[in-house]
N, CA, C and O atoms as a GROMACS GRO file, in nm:
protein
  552
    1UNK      N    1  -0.903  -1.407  -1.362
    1UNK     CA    2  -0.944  -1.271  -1.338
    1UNK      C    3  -0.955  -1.249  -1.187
    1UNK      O    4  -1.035  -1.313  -1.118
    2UNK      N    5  -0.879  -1.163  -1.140
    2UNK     CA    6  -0.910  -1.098  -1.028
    2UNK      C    7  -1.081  -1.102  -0.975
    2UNK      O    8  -1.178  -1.115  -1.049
    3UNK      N    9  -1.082  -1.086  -0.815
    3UNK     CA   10  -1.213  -1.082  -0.812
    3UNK      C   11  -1.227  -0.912  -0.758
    3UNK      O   12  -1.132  -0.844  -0.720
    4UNK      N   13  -1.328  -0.881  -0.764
    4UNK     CA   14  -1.357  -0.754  -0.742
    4UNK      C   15  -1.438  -0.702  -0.564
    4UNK      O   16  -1.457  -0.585  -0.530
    5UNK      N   17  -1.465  -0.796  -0.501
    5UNK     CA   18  -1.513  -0.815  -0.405
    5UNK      C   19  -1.450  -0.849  -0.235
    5UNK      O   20  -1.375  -0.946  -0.233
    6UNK      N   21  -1.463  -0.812  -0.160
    6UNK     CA   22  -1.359  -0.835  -0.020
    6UNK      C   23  -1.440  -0.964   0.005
    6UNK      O   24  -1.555  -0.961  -0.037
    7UNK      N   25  -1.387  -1.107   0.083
    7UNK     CA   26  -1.466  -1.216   0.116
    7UNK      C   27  -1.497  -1.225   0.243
    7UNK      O   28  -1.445  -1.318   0.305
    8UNK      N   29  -1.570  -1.151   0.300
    8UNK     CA   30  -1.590  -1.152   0.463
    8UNK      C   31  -1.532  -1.256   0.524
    8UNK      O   32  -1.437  -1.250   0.603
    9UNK      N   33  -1.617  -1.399   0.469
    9UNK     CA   34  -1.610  -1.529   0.531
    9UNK      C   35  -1.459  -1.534   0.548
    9UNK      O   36  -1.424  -1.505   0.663
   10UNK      N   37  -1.362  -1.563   0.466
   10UNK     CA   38  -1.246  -1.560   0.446
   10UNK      C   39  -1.143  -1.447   0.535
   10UNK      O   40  -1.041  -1.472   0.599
   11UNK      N   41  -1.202  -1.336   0.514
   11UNK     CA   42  -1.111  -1.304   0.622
   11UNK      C   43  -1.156  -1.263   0.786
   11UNK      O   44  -1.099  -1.195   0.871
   12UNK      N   45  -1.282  -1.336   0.787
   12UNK     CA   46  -1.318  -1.394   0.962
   12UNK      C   47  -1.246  -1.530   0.938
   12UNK      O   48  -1.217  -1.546   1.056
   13UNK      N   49  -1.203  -1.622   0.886
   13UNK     CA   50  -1.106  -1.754   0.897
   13UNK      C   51  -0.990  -1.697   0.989
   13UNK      O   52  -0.961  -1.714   1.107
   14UNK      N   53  -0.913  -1.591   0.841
   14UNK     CA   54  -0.752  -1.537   0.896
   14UNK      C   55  -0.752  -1.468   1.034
   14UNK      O   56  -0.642  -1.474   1.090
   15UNK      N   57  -0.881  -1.385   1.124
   15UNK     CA   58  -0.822  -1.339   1.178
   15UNK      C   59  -0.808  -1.443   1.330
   15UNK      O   60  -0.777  -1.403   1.442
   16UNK      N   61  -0.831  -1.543   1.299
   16UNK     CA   62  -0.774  -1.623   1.384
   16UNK      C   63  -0.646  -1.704   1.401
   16UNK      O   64  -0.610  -1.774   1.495
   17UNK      N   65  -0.590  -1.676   1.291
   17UNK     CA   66  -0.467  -1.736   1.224
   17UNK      C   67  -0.360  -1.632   1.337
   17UNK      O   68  -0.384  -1.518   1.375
   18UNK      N   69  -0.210  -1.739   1.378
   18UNK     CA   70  -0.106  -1.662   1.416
   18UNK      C   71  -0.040  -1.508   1.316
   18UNK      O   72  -0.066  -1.513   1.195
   19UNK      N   73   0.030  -1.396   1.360
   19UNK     CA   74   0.075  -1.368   1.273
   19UNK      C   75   0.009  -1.345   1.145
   19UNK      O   76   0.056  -1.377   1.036
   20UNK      N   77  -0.122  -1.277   1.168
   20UNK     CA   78  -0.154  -1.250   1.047
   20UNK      C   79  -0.158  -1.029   1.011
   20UNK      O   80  -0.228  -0.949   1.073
   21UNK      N   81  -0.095  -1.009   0.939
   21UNK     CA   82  -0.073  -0.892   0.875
   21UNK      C   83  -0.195  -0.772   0.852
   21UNK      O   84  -0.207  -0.686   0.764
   22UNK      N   85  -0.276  -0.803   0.968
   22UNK     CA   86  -0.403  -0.735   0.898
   22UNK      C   87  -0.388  -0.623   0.848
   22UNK      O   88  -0.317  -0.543   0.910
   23UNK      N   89  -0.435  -0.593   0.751
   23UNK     CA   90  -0.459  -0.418   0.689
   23UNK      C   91  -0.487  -0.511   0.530
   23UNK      O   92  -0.472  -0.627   0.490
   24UNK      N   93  -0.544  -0.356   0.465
   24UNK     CA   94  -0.638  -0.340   0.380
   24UNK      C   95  -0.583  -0.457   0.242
   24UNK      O   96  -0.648  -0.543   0.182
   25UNK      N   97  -0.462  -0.421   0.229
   25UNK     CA   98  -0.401  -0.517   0.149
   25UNK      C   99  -0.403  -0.675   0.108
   25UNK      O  100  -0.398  -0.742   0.005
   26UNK      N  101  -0.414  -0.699   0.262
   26UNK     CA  102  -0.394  -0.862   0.349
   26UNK      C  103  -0.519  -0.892   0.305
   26UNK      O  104  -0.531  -0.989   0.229
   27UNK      N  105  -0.641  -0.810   0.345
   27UNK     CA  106  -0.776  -0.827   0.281
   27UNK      C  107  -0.829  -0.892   0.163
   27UNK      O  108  -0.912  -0.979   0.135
   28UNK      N  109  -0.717  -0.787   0.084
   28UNK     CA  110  -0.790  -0.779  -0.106
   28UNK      C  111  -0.717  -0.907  -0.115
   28UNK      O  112  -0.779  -0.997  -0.171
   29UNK      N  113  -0.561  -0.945  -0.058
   29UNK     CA  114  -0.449  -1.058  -0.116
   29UNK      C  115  -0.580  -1.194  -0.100
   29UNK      O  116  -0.609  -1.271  -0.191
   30UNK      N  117  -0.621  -1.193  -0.007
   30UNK     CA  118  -0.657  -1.334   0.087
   30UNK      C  119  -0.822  -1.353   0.040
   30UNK      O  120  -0.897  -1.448   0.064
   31UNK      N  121  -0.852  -1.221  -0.040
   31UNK     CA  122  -1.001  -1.189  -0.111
   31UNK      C  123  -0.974  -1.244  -0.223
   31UNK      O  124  -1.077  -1.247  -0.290
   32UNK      N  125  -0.873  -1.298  -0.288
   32UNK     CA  126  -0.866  -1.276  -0.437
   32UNK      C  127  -0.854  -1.171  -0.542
   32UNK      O  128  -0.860  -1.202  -0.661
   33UNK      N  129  -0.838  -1.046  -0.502
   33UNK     CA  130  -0.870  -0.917  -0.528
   33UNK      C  131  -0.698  -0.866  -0.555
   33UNK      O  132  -0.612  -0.922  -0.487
   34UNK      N  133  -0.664  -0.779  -0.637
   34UNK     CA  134  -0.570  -0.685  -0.646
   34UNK      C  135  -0.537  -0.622  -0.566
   34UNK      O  136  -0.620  -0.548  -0.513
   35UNK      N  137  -0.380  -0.624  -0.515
   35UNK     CA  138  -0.357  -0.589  -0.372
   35UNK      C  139  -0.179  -0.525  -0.441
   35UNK      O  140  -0.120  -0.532  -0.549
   36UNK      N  141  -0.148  -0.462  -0.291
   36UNK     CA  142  -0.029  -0.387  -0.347
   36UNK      C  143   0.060  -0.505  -0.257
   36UNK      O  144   0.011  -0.538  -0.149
   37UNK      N  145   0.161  -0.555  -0.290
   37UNK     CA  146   0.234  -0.657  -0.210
   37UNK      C  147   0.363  -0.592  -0.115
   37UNK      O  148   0.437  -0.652  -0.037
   38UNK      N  149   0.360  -0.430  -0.158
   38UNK     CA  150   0.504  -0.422  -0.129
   38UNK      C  151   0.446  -0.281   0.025
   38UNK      O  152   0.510  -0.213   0.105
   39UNK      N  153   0.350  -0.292   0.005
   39UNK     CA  154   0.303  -0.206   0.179
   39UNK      C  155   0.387  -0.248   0.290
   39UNK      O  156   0.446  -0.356   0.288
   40UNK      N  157   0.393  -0.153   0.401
   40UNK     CA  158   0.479  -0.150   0.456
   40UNK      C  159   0.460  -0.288   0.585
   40UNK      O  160   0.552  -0.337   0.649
   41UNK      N  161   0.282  -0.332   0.597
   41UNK     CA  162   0.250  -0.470   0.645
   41UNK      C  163   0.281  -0.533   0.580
   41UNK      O  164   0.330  -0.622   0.649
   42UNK      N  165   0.295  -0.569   0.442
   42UNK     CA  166   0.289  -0.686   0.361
   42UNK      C  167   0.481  -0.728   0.361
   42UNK      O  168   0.543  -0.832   0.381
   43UNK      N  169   0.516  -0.605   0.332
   43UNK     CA  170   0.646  -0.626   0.371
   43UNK      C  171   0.747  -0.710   0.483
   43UNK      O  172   0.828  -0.802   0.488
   44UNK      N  173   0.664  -0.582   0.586
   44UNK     CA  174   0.730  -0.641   0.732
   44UNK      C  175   0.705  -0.779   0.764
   44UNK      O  176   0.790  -0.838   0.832
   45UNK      N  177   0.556  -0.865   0.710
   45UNK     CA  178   0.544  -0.988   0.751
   45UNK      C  179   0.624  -1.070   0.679
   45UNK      O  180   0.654  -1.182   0.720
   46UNK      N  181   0.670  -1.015   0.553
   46UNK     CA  182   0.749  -1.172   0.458
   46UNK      C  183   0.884  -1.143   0.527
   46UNK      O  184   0.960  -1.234   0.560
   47UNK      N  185   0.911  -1.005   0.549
   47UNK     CA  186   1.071  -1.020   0.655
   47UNK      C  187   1.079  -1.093   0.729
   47UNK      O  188   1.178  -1.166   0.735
   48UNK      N  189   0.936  -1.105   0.851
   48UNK     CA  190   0.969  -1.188   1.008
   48UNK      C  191   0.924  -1.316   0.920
   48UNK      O  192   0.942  -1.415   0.991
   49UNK      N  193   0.902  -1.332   0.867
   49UNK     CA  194   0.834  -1.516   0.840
   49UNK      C  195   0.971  -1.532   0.766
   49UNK      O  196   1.010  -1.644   0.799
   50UNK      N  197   1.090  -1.459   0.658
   50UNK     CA  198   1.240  -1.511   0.614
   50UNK      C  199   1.287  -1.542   0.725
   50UNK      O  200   1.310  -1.663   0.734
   51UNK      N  201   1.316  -1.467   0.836
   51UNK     CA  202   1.379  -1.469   0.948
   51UNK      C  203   1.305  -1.619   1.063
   51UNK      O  204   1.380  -1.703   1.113
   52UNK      N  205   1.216  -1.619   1.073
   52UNK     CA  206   1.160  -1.764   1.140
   52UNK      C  207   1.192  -1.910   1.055
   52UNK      O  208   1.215  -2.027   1.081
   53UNK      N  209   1.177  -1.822   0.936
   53UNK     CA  210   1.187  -1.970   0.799
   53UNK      C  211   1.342  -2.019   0.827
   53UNK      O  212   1.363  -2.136   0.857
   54UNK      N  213   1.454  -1.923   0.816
   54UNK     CA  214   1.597  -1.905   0.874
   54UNK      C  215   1.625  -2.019   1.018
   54UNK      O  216   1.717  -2.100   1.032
   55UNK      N  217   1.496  -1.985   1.123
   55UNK     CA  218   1.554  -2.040   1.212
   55UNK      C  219   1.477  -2.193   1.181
   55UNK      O  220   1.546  -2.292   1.162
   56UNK      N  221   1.377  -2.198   1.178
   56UNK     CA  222   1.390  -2.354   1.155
   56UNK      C  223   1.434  -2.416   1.064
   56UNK      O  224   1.418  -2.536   1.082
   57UNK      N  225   1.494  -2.384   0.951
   57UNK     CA  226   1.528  -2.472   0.850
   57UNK      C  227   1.681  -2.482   0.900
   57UNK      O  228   1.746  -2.580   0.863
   58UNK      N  229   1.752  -2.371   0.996
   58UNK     CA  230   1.892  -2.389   1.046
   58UNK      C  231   1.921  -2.446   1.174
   58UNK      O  232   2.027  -2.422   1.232
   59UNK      N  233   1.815  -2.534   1.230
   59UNK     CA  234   1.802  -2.596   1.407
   59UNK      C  235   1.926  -2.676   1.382
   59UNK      O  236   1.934  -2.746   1.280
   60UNK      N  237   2.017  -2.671   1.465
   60UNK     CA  238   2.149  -2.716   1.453
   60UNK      C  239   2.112  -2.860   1.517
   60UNK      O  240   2.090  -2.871   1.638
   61UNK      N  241   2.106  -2.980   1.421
   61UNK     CA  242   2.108  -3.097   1.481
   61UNK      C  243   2.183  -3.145   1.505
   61UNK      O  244   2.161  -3.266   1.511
   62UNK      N  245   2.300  -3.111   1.532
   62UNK     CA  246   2.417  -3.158   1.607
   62UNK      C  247   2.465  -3.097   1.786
   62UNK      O  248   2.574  -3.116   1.841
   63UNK      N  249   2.376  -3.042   1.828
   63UNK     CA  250   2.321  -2.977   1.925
   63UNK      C  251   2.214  -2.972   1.999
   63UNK      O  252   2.198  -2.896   2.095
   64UNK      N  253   2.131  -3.056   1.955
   64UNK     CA  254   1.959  -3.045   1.977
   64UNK      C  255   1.946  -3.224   1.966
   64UNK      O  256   1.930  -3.280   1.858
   65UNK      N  257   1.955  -3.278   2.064
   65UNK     CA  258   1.920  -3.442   2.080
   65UNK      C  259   1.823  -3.478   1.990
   65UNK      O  260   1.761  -3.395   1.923
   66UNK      N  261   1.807  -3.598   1.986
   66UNK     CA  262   1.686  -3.679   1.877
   66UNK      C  263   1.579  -3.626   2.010
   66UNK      O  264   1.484  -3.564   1.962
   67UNK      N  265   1.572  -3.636   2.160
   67UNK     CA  266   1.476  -3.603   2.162
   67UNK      C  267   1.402  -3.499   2.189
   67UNK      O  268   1.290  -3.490   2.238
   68UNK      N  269   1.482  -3.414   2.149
   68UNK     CA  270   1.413  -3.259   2.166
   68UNK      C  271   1.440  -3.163   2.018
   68UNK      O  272   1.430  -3.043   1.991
   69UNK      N  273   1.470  -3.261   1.960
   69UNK     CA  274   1.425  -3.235   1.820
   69UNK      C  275   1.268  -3.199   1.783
   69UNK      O  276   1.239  -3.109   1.704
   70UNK      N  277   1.185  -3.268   1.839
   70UNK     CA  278   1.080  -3.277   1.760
   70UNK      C  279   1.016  -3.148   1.841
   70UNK      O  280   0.972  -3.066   1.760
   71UNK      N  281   0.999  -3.111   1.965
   71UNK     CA  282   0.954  -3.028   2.078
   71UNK      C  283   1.003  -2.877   1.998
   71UNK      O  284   0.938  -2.776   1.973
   72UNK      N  285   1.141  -2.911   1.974
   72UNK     CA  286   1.229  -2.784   1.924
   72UNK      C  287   1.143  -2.719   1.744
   72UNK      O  288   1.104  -2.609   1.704
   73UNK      N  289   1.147  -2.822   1.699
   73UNK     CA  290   1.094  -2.815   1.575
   73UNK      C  291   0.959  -2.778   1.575
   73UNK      O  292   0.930  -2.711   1.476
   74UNK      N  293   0.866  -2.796   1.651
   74UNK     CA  294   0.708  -2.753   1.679
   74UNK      C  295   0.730  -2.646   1.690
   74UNK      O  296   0.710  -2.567   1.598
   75UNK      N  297   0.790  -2.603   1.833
   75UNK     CA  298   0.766  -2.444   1.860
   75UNK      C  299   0.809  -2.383   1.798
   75UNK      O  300   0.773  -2.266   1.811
   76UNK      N  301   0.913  -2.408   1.689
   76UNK     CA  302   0.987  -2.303   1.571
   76UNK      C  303   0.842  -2.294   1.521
   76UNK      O  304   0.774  -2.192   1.536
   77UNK      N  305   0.799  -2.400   1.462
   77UNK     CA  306   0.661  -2.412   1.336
   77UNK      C  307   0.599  -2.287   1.411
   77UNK      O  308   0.606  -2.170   1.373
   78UNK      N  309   0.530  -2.339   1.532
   78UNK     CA  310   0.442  -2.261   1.584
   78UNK      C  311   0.477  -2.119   1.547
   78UNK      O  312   0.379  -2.048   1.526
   79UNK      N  313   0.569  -2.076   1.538
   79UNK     CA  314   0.551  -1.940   1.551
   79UNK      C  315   0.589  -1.886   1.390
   79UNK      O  316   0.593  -1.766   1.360
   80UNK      N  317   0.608  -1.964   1.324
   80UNK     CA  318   0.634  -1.965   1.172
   80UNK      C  319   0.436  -1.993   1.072
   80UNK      O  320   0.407  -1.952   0.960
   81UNK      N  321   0.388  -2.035   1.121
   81UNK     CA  322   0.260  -2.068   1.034
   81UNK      C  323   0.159  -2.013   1.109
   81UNK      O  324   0.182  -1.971   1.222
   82UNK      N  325   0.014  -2.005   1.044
   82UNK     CA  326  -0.084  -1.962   1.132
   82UNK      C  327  -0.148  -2.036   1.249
   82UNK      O  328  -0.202  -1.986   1.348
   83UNK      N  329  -0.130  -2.170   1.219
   83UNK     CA  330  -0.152  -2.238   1.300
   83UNK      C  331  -0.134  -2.388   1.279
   83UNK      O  332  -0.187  -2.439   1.180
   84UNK      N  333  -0.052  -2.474   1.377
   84UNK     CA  334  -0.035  -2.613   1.372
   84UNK      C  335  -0.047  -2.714   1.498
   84UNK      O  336   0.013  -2.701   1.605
   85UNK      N  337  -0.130  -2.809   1.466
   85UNK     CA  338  -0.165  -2.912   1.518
   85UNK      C  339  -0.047  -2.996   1.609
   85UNK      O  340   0.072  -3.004   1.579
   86UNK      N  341  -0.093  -3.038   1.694
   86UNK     CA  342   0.048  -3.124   1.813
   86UNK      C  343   0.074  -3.274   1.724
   86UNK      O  344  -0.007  -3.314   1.640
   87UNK      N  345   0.145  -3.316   1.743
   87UNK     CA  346   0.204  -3.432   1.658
   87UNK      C  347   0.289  -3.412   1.502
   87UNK      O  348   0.354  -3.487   1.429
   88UNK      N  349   0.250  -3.278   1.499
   88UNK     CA  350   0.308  -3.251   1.372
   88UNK      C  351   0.443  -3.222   1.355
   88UNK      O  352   0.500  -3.168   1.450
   89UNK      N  353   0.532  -3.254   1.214
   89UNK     CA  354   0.606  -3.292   1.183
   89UNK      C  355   0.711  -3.221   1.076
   89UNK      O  356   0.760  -3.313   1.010
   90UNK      N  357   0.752  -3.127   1.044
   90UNK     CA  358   0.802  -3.073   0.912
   90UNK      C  359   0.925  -3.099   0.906
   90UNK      O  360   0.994  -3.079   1.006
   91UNK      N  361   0.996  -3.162   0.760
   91UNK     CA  362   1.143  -3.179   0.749
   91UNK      C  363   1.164  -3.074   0.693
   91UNK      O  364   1.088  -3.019   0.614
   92UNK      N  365   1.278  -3.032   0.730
   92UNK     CA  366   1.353  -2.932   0.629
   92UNK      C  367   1.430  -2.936   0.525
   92UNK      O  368   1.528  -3.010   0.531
   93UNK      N  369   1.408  -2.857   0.403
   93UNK     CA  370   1.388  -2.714   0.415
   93UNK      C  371   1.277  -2.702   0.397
   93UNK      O  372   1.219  -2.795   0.341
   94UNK      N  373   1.204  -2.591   0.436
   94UNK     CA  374   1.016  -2.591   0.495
   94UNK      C  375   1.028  -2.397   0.424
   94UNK      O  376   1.115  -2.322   0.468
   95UNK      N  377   0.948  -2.362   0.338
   95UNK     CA  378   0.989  -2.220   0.268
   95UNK      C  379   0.854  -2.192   0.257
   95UNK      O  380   0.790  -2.280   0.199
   96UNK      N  381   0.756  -2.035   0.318
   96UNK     CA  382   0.680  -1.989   0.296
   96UNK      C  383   0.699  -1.841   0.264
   96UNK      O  384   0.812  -1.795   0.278
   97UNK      N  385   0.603  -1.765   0.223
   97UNK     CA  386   0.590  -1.647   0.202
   97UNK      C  387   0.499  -1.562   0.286
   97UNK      O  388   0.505  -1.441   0.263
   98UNK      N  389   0.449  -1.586   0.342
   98UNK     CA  390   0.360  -1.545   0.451
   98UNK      C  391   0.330  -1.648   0.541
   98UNK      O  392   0.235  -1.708   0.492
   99UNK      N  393   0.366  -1.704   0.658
   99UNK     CA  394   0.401  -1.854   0.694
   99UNK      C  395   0.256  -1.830   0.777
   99UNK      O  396   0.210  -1.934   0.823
  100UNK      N  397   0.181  -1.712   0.802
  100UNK     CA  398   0.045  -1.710   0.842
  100UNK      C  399  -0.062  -1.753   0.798
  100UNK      O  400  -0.165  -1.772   0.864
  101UNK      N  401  -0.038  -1.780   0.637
  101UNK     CA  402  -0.149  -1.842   0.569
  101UNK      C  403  -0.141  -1.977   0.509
  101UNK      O  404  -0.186  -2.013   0.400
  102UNK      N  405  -0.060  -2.065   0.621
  102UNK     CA  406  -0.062  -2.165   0.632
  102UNK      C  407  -0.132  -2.264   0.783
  102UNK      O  408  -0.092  -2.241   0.897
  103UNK      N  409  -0.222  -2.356   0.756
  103UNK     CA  410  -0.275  -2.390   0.849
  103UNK      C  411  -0.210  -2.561   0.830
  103UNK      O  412  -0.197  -2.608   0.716
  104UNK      N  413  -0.172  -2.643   0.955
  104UNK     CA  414  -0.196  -2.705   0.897
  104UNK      C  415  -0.214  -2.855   1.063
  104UNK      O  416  -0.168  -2.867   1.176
  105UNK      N  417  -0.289  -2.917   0.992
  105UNK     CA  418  -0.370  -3.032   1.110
  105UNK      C  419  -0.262  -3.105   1.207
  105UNK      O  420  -0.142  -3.118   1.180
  106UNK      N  421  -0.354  -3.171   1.379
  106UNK     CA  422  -0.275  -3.218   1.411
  106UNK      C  423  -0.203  -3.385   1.334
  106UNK      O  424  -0.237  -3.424   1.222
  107UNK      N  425  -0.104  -3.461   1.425
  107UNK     CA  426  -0.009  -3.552   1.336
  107UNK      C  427  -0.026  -3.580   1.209
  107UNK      O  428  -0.091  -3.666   1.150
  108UNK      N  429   0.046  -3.490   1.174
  108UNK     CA  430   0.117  -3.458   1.038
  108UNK      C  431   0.242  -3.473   0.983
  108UNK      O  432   0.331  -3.421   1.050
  109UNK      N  433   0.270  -3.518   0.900
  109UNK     CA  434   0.432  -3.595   0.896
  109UNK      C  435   0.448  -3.481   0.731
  109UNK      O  436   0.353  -3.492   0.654
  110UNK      N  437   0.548  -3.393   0.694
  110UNK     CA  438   0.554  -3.300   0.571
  110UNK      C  439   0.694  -3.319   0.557
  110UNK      O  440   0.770  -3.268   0.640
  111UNK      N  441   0.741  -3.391   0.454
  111UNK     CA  442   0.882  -3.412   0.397
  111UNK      C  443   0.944  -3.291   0.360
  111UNK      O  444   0.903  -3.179   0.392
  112UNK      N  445   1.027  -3.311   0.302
  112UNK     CA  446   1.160  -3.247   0.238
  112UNK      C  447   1.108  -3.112   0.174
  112UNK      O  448   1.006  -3.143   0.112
  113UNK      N  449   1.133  -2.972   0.162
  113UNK     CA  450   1.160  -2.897   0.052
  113UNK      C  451   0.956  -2.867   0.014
  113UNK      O  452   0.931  -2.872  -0.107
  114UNK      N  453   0.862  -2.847   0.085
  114UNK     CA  454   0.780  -2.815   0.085
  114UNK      C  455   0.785  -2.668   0.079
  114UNK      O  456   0.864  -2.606   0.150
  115UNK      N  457   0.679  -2.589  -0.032
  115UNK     CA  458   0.674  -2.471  -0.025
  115UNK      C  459   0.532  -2.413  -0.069
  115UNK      O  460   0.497  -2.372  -0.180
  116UNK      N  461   0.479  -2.420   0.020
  116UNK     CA  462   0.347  -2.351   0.018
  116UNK      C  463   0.348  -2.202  -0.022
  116UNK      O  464   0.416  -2.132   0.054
  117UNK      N  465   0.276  -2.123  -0.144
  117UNK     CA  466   0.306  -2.032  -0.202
  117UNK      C  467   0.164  -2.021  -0.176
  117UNK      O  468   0.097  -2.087  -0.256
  118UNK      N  469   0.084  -1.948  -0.074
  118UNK     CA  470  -0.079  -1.908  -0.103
  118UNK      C  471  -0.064  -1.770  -0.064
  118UNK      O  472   0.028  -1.714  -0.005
  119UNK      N  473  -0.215  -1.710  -0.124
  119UNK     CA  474  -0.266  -1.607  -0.063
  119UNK      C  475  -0.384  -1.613   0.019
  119UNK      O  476  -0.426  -1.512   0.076
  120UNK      N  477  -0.450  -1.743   0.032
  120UNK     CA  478  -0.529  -1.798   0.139
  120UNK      C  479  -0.503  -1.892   0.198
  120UNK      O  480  -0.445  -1.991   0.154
  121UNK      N  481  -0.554  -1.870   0.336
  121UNK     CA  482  -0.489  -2.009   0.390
  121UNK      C  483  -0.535  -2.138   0.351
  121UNK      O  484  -0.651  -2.178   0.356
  122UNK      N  485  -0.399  -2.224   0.299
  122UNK     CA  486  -0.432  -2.380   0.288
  122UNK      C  487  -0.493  -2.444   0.397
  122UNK      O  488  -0.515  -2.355   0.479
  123UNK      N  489  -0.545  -2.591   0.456
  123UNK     CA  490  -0.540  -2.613   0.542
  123UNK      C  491  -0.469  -2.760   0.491
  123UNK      O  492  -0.449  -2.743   0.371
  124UNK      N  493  -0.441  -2.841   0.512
  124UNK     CA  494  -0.366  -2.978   0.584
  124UNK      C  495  -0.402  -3.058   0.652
  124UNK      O  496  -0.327  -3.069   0.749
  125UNK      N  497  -0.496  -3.138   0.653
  125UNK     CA  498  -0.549  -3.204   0.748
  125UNK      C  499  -0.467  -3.318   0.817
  125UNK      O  500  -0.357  -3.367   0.791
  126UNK      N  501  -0.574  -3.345   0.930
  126UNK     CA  502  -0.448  -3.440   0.991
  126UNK      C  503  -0.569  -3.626   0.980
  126UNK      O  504  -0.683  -3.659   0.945
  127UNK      N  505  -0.479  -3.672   1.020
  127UNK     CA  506  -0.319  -3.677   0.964
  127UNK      C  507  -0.328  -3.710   0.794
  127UNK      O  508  -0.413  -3.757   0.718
  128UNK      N  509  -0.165  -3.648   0.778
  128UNK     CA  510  -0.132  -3.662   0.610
  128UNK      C  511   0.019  -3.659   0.664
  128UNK      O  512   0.074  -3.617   0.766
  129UNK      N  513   0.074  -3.744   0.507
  129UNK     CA  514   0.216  -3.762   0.471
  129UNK      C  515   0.173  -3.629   0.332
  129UNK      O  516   0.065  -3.645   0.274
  130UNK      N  517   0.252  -3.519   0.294
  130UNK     CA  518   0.300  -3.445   0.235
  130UNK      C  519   0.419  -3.427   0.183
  130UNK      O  520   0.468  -3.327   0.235
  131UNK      N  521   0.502  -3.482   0.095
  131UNK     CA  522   0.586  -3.428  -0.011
  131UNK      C  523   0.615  -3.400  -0.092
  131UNK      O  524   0.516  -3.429  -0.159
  132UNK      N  525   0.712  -3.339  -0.189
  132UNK     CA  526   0.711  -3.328  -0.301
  132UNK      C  527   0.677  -3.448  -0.407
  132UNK      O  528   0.662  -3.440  -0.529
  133UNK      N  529   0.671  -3.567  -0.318
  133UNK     CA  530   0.657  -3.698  -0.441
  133UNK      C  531   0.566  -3.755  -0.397
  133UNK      O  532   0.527  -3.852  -0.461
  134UNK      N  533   0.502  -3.721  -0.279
  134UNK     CA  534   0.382  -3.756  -0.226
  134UNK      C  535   0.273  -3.724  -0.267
  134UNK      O  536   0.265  -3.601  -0.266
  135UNK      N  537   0.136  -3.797  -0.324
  135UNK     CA  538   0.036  -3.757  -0.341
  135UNK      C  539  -0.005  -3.678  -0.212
  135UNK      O  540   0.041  -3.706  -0.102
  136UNK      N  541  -0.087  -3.586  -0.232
  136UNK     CA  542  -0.173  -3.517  -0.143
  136UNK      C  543  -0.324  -3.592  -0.092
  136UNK      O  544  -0.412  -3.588  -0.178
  137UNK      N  545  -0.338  -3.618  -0.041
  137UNK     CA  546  -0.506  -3.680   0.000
  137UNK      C  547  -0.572  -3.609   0.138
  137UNK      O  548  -0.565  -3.649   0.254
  138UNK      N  549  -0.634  -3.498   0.088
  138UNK     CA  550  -0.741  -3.418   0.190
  138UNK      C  551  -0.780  -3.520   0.242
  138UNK      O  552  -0.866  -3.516   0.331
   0.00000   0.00000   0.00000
């Protein structure tokens, strides 16, 4: 059941988050609450987060050295999630829906084909190995 209530606490977290969509919607989504998904914020953010998701999952590694791979791959993240930790790590393909309500800790190693589907932000602590065949351990 839906909740009926806005979560203050919760969305004083997000508004520290990169890239986060504020308006009334973003509120109720990240409240637990019934929200319209297709507003013209809610929209525009899953466009720019396809389009960021696009560029890092397409970093041409045949162009980009082993060692500026990893430098290259951060600052994509960075500007793809709400916020990520230095040492961290994502293989691709890496697929979100709002890549703002993803947090996730510094050295962090996240395998293959990860897809975080929230309406609040996860967090990730550091350090963790994350994959699809990987147990999870907060």
């Amino acid at each position: 059941m839906a909740a009926t209530e806005k979560r203050p606490e919760i969305i004083a977290l997000a508004r520290d988050l990169q890239g986060v969509p504020m308006c009334e919607d973003y509120e109720r989504m990240i409240s637990g609450m019934m929200y319209n998904p297709t507003t013209p914020q809610l929209s525009e953010a899953r466009h720019l987060c396809r389009g960021r998701t696009a560029d890092y999952n397409n970093l041409d590694t045949k162009t980009v050295s082993y060692e500026e791979i990893g430098p290259a791959r951060h600052a994509l993240l960075s500007k793809l999630v709400g916020r990520v930790g230095p040492g961290t790590f994502v293989e691709p393909p890496f697929y979100v829906d709002y890549g703002c309500n993803t947090v996730i800790g510094e050295n962090c190693f996240i395998n293959w084909k990860l897809v975080p589907i929230y309406i609040f932000p996860p967090q990730l602590h550091s350090p963790n190995t994350l994959s699809p065949s990987n147990p999870y351990t907060p």
